[in-house]
C-alpha angles and dihedrals in degrees: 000000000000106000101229107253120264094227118069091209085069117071123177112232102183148329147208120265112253103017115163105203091195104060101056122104101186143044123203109200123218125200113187133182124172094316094108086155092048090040087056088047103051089047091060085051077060107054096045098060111128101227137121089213107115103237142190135207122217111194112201110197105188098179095083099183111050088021093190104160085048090056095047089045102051112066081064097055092045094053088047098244092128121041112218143047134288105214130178121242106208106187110076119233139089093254087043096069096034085059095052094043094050087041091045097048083046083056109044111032108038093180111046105111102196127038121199138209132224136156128225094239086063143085121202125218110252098249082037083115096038088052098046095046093041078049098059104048097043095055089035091237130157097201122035128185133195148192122292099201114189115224104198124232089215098046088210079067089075098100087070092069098091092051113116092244097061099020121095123251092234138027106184119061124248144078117332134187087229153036128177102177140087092167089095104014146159124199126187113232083223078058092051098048097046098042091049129208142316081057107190115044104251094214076078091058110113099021102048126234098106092105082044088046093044092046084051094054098042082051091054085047089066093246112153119251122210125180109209104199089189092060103089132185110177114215130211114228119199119217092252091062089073098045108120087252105052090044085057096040088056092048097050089055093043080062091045097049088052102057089040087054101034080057091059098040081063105035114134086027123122108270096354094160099052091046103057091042086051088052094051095052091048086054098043086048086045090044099094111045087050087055084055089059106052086044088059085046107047107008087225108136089196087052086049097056090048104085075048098053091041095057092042085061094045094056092036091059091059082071104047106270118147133173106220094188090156086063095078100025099177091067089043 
């Protein structure tokens, strides 16, 4: 029997018959928003893992009226295809699905050790759990991270793939001082539990950052970050996501983000404010001459304006500038 959820912002659609909450060890999270078809598709990603782990799906639907990707979602979960709930996630918001999912996953399964994070625009390798849990606990990490490949609606797009904005922050794996990324994700329960809900900072909703923001604090907290190469998701990328706008938009926010973590990170420091604007002048005034450098790298103009874009983020931010892209997500 499904204990009801604590939050009454969380409501449990469906699940699947015979599920044992107590003998699963790991729980895969869902997001979805108005992609019922790539939801369908990254569920069937998911049943086809090649793993002896005993997993479970959690489903977020965060569009609580027309509830499409619910509705795709659950006959699978009904004819026990899937193993696992579909919940609604009330509250909009990015970091508002991310938190039911991760409290809901506390609730219902008190014996799972790692959750894991996938969204529904993406489609995971078949050993992509095996990898991230084998990685874990062979690097002893409590939070692993993996690559996002895109994978381009228009293939002549490809060349994009090395940009910042779609290439992956590591390539080897092994330990690493940072992650950025929930998009392919593993969190320790032990993280969960100490970290507390809710779990991303909800001022980060619409924007995005609060997974950025949540990786920054667990790091504080002296939790230990892994990165696992050979644990690919593969990310579709519509034709819009590599239009000269939206590459700067992203950039611009990825700035923004920075400065708003970065804050936080030093919050309670001496001088905490001056030192990050300072930073982030340093980094607007060293912007160039990095872009230079990428242009002589890569010969990519666009590679080249992101360090400035970056830093012009980072300094707009000081004055109150944010990039809410989540809030029109048919134009994300």
């Amino acid at each position: 029997m499904l204990a009801l959820p604590s939050d009454a912002s969380i409501s449990i659609a469906g699940r699947s018959a015979g599920l044992v909450r107590e003998d699963i060890d790991v729980v895969v999270t869902l997001p979805t928003f108005k992609r019922p078809e790539q939801l369908l598709a990254t569920l069937a990603s998911l049943r086809a893992q090649a793993t002896t782990r005993r997993f479970a799906v959690i489903v977020m639907e965060n569009e609580a009226e027309a509830r499409a990707g619910a509705e795709a979602a659950l006959p699978l979960f009904e004819r026990g295809e899937m193993l696992g709930l579909v919940i609604i996630a009330h509250e909009r918001g990015n970091c508002s699905a991310y938190n039911a999912g991760w409290q809901t996953a506390i609730e219902q399964f008190p014996n799972f050790r790692y959750l894991l994070v996938i969204d529904d625009d993406e489609i995971a390798d078949p050993l992509w759990l095996e990898h991230m849990c084998g990685a874990a606990e062979a690097l002893g990490a409590d939070i692993v991270g993996g690559p996002q490949l895109p994978v381009f609606a228009d293939p002549a797009h490809a060349r994009w793939a090395e940009h910042p904005v779609f290439a992956p922050p590591y390539r080897e794996t092994g330990r690493v001082p940072a992650l950025y990324s929930s998009g392919n994700l593993l969190v320790g329960r032990n993280v969960l539990v100490a970290m507390g809900p809710p779990f991303l900072d909800l001022k980060f909703n619409f924007m995005g950052g609060g997974d950025s923001d949540f990786l920054s604090r667990s790091a504080q907290r002296g939790f230990v970050l892994g990165w696992c190469g050979e644990a690919k998701v593969h990310e579709t990328v519509p034709a819009r996501r590599v239009e000269t706008d939206w590459i700067r938009a992203r950039s611009l926010r990825n700035g923004v983000i920075s400065t708003l973590v970065e804050k936080k990170k030093r919050a309670g420091t001496p001088f905490a404010g001056a030192r990050v604007f300072a930073k982030s002048l340093a980094l607007l005034i060293a912007s160039p001459f990095r872009g230079a450098a990428r242009l002589a790298r890569t010969g990519s103009p666009t590679t080249a304006l992101y360090p400035i874009h970056v830093a012009l983020g980072r300094v707009m931010a000081e004055f109150g500038y944010a990039n809410e892209q989540y809030r029109q997500p048919e134009k994300n």
